[in-house]
C-alpha positions in Angstrom: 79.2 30.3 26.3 79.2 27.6 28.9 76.2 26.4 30.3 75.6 26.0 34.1 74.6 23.2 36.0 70.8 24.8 36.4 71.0 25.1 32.7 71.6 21.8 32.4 68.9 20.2 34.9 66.5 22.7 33.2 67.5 21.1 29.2 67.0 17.4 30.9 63.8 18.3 33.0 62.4 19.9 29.5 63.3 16.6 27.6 61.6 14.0 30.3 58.7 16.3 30.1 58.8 16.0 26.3 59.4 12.6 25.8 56.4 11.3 28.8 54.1 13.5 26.7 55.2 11.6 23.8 54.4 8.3 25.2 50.6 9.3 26.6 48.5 7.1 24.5 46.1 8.7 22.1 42.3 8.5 21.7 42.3 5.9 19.0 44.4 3.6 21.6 41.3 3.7 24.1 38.1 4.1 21.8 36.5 1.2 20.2 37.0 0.5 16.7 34.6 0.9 13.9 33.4 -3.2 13.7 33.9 -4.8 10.8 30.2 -5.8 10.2 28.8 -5.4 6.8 26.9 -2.1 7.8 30.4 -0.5 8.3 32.5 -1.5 5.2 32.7 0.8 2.8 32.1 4.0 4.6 33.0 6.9 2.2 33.1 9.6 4.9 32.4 9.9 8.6 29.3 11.4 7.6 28.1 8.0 6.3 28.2 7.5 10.1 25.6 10.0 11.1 22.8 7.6 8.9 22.8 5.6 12.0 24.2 7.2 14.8 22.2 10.1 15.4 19.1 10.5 17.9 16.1 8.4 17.1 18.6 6.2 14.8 19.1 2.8 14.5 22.2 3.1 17.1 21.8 6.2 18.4 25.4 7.6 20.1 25.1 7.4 24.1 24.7 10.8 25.9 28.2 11.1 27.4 29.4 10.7 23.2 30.8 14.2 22.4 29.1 16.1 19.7 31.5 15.5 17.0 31.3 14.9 13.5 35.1 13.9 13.0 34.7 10.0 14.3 37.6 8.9 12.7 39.6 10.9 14.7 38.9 8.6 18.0 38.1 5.3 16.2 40.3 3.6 13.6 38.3 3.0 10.4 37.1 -0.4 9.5 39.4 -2.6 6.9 38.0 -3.7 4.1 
């Protein structure tokens, strides 16, 4: 089976597509990290974050935060 030229243009097209994807950066690249104050070291779980970052907390989340519970997904954890 030979391919065509379409064929071809259509494999590289698919590729570059593939590969700029690839290169997008993710949410962890933009987001803030988790500080590395004392309050933050040591978090078990991101539910250790909601003691603090919920409404009427110490630091509650801004309103434009989506409601999430999975904050390690967007921020990188703190480093002990």
């Amino acid at each position: 089976m030979r391919l065509r030229k379409a064929d071809w243009l259509f494999v590289c097209a698919a590729a570059l597509v593939v590969l700029s994807v690839s290169l997008l950066p993710s949410p962890r690249d933009r987001n803030p990290p988790v500080p590395h104050t004392p309050e933050h070291r040591g978090l078990a779980s991101e539910k250790d974050c909601l003691r603090c970052h919920h409404v009427g907390g110490t630091r509650p989340l801004p309103s434009r935060h989506p409601k999430r519970q999975d904050c390690w997904r967007c921020h990188k954890a703190a480093m002990d």
